[in-house]
ModelCIF file with pLDDT and N, C-alpha, C, O atoms, coordinates in Angstrom:
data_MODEL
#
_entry.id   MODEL 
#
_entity.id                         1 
_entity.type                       polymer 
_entity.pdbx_number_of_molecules   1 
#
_entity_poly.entity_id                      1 
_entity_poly.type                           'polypeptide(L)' 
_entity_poly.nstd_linkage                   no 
_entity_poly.nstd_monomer                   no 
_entity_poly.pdbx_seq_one_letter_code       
;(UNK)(UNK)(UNK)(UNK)(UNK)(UNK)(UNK)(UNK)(UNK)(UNK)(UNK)(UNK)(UNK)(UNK)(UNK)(UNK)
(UNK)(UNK)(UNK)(UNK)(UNK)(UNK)(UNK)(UNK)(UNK)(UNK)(UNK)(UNK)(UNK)(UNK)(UNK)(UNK)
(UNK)(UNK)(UNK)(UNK)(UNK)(UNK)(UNK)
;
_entity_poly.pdbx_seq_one_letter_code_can   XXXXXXXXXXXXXXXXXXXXXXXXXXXXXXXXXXXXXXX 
_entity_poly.pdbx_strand_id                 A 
#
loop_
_entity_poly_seq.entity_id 
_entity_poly_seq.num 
_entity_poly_seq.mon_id 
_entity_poly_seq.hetero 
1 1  UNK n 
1 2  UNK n 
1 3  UNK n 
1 4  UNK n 
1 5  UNK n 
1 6  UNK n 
1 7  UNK n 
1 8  UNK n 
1 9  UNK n 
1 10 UNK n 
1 11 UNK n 
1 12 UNK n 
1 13 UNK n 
1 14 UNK n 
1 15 UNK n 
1 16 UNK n 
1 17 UNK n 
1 18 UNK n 
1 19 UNK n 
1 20 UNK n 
1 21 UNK n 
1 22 UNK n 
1 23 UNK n 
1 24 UNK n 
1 25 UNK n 
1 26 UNK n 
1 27 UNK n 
1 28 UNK n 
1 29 UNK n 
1 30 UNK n 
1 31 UNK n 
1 32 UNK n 
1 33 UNK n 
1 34 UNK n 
1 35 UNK n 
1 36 UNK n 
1 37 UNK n 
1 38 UNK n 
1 39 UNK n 
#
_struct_asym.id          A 
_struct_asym.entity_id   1 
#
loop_
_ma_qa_metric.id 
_ma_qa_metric.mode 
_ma_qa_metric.name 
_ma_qa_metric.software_group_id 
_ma_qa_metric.type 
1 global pLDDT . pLDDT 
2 local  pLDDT . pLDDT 
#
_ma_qa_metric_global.metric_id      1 
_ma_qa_metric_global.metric_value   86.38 
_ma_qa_metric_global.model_id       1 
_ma_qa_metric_global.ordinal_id     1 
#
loop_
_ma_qa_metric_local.label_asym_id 
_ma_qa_metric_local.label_comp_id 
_ma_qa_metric_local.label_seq_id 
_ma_qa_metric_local.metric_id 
_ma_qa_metric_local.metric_value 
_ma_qa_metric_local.model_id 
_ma_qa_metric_local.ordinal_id 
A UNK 1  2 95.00 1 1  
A UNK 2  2 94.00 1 2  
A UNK 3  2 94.00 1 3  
A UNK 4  2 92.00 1 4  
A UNK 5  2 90.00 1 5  
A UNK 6  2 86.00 1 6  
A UNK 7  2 82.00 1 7  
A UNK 8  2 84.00 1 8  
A UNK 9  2 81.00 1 9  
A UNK 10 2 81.00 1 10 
A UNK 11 2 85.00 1 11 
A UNK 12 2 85.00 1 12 
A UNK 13 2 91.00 1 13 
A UNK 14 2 91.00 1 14 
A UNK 15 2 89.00 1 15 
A UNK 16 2 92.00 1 16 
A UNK 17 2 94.00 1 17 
A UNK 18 2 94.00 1 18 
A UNK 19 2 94.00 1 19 
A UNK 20 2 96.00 1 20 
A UNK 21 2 96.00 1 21 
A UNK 22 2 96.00 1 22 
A UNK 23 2 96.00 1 23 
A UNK 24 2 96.00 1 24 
A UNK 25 2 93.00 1 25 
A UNK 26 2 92.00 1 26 
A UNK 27 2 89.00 1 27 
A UNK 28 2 87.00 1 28 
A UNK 29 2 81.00 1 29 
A UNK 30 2 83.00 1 30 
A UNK 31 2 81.00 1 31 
A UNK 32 2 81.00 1 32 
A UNK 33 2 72.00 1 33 
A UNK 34 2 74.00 1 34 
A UNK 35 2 71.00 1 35 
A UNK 36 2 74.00 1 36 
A UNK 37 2 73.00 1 37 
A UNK 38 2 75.00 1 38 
A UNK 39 2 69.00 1 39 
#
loop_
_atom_site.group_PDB 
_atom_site.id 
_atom_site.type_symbol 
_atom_site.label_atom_id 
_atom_site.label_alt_id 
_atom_site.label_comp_id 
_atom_site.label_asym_id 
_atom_site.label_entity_id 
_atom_site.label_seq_id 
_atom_site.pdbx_PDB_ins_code 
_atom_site.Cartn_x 
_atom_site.Cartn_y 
_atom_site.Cartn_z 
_atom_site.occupancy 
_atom_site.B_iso_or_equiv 
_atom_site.pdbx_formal_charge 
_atom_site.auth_seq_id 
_atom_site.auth_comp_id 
_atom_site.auth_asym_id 
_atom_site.auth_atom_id 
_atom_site.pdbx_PDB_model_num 
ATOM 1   N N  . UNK A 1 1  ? -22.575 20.424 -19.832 1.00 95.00 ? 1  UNK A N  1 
ATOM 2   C CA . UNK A 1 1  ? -23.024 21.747 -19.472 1.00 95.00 ? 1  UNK A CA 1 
ATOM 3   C C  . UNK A 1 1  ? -24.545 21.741 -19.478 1.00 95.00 ? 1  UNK A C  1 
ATOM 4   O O  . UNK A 1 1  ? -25.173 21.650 -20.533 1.00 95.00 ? 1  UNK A O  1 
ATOM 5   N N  . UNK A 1 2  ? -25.222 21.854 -18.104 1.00 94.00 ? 2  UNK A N  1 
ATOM 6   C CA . UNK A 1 2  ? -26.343 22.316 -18.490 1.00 94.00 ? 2  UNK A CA 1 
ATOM 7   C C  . UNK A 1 2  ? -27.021 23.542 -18.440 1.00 94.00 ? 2  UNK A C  1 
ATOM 8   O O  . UNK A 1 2  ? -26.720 24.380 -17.590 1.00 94.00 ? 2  UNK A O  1 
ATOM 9   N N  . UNK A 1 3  ? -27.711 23.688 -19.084 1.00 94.00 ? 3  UNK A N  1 
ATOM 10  C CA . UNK A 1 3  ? -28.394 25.463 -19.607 1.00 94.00 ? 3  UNK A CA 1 
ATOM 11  C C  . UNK A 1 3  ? -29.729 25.383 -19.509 1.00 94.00 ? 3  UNK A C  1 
ATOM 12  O O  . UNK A 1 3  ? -30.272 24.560 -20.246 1.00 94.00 ? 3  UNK A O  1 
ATOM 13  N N  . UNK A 1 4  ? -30.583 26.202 -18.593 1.00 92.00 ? 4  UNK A N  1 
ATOM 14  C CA . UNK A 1 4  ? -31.678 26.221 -17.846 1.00 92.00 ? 4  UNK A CA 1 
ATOM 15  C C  . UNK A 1 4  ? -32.070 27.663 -17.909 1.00 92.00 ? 4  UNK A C  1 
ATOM 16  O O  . UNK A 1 4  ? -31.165 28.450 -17.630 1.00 92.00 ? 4  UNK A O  1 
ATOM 17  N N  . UNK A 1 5  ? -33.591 28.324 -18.315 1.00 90.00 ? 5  UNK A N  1 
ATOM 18  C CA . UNK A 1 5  ? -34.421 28.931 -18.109 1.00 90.00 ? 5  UNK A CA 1 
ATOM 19  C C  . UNK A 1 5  ? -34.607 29.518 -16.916 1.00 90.00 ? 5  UNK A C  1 
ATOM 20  O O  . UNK A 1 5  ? -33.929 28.836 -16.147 1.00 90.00 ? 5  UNK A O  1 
ATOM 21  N N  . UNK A 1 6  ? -35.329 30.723 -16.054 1.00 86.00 ? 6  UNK A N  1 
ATOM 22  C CA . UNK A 1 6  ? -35.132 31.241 -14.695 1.00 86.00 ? 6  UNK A CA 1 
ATOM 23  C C  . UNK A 1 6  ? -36.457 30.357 -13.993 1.00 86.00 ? 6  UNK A C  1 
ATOM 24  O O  . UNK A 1 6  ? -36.773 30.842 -12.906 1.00 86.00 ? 6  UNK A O  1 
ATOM 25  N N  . UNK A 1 7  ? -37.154 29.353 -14.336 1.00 82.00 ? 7  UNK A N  1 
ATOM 26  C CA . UNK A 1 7  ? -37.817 28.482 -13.913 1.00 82.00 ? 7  UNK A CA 1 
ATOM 27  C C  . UNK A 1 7  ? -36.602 27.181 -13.036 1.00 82.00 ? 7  UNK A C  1 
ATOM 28  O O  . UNK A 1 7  ? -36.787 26.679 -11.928 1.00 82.00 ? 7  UNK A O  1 
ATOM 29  N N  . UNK A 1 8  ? -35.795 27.008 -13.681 1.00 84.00 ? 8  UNK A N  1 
ATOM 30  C CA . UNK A 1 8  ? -35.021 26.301 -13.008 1.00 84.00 ? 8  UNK A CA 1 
ATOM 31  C C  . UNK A 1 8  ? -33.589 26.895 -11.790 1.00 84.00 ? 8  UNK A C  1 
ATOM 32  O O  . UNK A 1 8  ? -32.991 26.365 -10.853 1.00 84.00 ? 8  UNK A O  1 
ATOM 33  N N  . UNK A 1 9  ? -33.541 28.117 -12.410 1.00 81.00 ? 9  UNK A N  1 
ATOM 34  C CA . UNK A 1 9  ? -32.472 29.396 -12.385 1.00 81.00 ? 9  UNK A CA 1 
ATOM 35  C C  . UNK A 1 9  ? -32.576 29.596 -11.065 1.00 81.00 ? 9  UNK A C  1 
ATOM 36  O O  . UNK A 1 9  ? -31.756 29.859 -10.186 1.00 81.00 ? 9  UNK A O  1 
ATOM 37  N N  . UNK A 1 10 ? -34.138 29.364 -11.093 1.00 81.00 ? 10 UNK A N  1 
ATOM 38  C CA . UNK A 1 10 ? -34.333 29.823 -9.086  1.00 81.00 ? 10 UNK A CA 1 
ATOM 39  C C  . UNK A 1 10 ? -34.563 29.151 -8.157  1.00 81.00 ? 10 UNK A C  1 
ATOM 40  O O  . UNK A 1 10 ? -35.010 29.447 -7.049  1.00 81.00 ? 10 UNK A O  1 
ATOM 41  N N  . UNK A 1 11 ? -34.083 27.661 -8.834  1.00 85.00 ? 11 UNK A N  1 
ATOM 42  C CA . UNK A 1 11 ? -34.671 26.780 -8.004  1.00 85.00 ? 11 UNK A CA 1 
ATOM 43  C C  . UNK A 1 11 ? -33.318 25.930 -7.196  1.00 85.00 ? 11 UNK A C  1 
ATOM 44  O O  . UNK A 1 11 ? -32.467 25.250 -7.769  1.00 85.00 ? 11 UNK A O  1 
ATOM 45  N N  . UNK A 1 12 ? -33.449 26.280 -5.285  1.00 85.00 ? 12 UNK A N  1 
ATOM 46  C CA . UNK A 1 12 ? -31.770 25.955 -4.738  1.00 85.00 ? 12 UNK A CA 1 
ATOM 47  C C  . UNK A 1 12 ? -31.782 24.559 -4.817  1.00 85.00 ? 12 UNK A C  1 
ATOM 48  O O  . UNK A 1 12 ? -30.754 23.929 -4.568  1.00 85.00 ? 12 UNK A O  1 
ATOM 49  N N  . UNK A 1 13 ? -33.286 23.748 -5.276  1.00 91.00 ? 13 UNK A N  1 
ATOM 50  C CA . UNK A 1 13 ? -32.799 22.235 -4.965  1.00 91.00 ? 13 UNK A CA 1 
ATOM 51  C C  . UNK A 1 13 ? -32.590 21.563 -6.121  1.00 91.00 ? 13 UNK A C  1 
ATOM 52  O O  . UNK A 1 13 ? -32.310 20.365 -6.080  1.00 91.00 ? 13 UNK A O  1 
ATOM 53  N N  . UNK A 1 14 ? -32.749 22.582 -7.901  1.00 91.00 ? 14 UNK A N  1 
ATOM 54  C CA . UNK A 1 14 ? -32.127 22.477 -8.764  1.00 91.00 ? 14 UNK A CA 1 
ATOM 55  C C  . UNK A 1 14 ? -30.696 22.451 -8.732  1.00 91.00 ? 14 UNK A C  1 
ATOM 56  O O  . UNK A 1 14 ? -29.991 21.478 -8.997  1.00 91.00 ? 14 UNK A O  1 
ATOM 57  N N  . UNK A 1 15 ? -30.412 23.319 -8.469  1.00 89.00 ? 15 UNK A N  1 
ATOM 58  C CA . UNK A 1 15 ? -28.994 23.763 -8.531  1.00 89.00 ? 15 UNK A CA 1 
ATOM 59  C C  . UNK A 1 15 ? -27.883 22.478 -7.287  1.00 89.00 ? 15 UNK A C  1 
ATOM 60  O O  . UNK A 1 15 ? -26.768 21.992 -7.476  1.00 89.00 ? 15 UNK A O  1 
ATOM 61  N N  . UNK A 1 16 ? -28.594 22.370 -6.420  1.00 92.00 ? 16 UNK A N  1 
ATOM 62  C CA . UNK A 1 16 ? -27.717 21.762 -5.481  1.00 92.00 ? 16 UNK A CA 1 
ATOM 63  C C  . UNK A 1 16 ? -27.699 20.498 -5.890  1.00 92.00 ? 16 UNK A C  1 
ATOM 64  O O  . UNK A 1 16 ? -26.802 19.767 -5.470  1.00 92.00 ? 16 UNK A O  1 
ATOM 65  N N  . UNK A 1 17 ? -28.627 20.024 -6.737  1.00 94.00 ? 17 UNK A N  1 
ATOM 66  C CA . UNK A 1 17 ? -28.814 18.572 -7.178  1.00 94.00 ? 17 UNK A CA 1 
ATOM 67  C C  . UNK A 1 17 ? -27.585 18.690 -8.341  1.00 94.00 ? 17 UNK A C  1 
ATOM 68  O O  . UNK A 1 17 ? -26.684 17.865 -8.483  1.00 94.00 ? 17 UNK A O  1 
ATOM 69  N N  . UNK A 1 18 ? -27.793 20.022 -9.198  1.00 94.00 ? 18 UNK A N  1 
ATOM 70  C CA . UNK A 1 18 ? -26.348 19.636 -10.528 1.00 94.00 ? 18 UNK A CA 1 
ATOM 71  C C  . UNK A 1 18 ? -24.930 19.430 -9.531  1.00 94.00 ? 18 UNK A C  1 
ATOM 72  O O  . UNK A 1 18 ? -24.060 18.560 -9.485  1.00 94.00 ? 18 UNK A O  1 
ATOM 73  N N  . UNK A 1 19 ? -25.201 20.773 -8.725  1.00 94.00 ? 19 UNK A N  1 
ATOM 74  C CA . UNK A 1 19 ? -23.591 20.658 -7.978  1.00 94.00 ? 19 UNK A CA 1 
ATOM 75  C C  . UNK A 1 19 ? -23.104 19.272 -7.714  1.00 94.00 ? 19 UNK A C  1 
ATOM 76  O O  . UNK A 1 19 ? -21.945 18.929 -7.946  1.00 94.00 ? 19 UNK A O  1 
ATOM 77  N N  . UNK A 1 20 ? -24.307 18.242 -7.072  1.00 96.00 ? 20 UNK A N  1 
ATOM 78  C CA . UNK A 1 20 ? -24.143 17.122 -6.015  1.00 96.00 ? 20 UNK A CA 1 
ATOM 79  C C  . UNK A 1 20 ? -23.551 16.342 -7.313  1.00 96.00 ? 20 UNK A C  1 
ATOM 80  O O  . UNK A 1 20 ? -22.463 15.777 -7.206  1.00 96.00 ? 20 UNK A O  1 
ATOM 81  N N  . UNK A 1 21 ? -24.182 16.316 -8.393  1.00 96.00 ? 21 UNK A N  1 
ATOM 82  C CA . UNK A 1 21 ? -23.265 15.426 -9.362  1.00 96.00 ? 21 UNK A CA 1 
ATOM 83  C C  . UNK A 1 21 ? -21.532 16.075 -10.240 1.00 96.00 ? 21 UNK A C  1 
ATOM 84  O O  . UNK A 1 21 ? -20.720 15.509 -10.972 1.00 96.00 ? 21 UNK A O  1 
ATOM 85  N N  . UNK A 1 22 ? -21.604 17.212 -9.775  1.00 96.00 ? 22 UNK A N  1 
ATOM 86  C CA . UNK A 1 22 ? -20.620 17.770 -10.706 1.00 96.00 ? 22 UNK A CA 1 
ATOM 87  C C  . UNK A 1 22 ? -20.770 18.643 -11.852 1.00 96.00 ? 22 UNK A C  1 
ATOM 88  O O  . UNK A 1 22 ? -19.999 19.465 -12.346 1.00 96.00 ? 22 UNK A O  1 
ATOM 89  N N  . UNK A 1 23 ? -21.617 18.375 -12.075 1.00 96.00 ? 23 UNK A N  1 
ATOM 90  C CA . UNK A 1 23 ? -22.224 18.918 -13.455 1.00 96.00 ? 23 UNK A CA 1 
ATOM 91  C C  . UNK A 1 23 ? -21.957 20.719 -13.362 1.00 96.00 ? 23 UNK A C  1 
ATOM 92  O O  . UNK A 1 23 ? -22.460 21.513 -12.568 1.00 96.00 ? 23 UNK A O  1 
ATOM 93  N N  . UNK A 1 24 ? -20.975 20.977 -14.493 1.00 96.00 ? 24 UNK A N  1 
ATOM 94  C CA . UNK A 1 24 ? -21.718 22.404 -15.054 1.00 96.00 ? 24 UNK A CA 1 
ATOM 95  C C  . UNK A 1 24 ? -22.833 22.859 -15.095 1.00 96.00 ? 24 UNK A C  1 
ATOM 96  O O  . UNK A 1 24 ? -23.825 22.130 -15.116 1.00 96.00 ? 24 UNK A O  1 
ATOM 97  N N  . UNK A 1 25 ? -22.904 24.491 -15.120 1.00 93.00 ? 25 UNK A N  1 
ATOM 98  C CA . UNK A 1 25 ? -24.046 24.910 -15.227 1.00 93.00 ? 25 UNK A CA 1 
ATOM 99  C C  . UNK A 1 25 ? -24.456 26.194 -15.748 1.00 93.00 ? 25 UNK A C  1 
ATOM 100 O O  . UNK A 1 25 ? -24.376 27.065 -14.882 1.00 93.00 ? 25 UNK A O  1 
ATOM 101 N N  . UNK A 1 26 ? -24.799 26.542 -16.684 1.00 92.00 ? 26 UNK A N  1 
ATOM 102 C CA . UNK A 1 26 ? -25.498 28.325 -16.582 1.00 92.00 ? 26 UNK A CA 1 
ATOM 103 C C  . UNK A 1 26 ? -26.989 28.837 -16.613 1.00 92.00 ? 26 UNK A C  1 
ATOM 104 O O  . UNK A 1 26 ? -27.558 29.300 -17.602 1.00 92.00 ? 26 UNK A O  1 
ATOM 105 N N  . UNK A 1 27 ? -27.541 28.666 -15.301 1.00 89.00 ? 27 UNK A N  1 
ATOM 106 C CA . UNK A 1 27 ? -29.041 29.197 -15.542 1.00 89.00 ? 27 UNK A CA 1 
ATOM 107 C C  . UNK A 1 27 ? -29.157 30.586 -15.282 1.00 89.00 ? 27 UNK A C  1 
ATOM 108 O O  . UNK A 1 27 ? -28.337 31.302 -14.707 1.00 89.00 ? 27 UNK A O  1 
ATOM 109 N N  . UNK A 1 28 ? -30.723 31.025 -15.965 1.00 87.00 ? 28 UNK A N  1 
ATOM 110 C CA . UNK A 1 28 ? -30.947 32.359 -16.043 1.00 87.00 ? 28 UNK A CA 1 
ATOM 111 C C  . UNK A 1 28 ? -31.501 32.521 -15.031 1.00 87.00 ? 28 UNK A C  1 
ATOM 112 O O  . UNK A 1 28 ? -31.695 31.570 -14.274 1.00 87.00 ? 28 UNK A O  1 
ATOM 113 N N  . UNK A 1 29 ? -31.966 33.949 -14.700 1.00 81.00 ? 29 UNK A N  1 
ATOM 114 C CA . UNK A 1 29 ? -32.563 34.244 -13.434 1.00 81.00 ? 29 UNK A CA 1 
ATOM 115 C C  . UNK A 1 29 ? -33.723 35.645 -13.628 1.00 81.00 ? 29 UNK A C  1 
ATOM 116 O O  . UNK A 1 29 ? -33.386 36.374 -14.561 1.00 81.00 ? 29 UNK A O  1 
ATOM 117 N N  . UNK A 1 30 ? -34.601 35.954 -13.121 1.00 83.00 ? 30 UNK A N  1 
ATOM 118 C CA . UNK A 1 30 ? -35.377 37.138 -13.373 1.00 83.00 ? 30 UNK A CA 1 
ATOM 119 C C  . UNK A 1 30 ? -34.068 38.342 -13.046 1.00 83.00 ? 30 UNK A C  1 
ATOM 120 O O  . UNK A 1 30 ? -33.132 38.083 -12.289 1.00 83.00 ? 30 UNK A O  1 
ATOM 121 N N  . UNK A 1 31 ? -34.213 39.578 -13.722 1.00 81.00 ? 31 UNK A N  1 
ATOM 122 C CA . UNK A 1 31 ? -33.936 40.717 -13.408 1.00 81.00 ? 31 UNK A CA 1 
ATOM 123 C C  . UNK A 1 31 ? -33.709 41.314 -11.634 1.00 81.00 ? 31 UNK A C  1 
ATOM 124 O O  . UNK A 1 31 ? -32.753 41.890 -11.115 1.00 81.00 ? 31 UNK A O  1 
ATOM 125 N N  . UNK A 1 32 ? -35.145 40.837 -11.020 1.00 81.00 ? 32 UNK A N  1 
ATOM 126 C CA . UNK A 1 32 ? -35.593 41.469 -10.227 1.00 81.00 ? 32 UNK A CA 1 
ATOM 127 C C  . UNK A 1 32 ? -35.400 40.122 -8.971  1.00 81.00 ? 32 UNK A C  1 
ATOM 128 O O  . UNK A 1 32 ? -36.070 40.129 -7.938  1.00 81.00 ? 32 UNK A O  1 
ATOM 129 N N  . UNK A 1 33 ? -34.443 39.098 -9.272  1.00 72.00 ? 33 UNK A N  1 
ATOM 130 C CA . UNK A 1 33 ? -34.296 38.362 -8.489  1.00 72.00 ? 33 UNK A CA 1 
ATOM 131 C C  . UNK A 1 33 ? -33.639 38.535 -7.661  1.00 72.00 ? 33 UNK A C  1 
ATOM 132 O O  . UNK A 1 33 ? -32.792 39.347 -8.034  1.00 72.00 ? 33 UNK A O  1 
ATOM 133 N N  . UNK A 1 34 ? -33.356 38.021 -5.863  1.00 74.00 ? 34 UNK A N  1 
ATOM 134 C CA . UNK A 1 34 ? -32.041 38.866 -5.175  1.00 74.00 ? 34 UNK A CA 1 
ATOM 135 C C  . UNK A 1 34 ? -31.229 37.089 -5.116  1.00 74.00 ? 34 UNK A C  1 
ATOM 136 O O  . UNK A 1 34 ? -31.721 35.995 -4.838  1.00 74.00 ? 34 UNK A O  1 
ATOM 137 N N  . UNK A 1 35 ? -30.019 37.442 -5.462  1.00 71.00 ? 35 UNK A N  1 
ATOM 138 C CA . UNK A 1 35 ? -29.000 36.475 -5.145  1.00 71.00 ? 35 UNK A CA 1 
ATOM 139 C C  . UNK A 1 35 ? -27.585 36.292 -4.211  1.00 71.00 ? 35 UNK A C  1 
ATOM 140 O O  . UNK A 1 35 ? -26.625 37.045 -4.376  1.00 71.00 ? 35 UNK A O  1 
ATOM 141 N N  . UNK A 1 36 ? -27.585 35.183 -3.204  1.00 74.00 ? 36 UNK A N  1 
ATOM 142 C CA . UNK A 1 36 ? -25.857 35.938 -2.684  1.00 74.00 ? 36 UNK A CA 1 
ATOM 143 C C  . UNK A 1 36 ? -24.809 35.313 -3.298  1.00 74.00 ? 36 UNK A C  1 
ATOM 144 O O  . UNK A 1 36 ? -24.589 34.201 -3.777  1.00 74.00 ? 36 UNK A O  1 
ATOM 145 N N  . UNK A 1 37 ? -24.331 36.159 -3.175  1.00 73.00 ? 37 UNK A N  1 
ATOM 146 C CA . UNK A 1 37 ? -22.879 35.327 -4.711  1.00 73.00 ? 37 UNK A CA 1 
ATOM 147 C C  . UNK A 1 37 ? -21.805 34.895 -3.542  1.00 73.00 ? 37 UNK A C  1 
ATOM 148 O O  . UNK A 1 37 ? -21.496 35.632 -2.607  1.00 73.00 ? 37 UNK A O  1 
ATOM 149 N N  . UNK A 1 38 ? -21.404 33.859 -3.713  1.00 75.00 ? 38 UNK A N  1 
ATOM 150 C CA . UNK A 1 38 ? -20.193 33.150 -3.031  1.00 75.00 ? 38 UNK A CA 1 
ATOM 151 C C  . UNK A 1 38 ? -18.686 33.605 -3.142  1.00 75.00 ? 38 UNK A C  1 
ATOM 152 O O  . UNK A 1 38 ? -18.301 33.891 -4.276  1.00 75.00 ? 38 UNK A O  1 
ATOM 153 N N  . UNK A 1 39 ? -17.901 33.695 -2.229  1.00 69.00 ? 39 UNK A N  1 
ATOM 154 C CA . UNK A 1 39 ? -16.482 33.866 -2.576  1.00 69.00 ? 39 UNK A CA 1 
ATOM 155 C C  . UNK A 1 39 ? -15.792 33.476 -3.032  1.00 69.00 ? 39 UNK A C  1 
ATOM 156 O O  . UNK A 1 39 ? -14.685 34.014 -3.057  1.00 69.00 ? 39 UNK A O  1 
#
């Protein structure tokens, strides 16, 4: 599981890099961030 700060939270080539291995994940994100949530 990795657990990440909204420095990493917002970052898509963070995130697509955990996905690409599998890896869990829960990062934070600003308040005031806009996100699209998947189906």
């Amino acid at each position: 599981m990795v657990l990440a700060d909204s420095l990493y939270g917002e970052s898509s080539s963070f995130i697509s890099t955990l996905d690409k291995f599998g890896l869990p994940w829960m990062l934070a994100i600003r308040s005031n961030h806009g996100v699209w949530m998947s189906r």
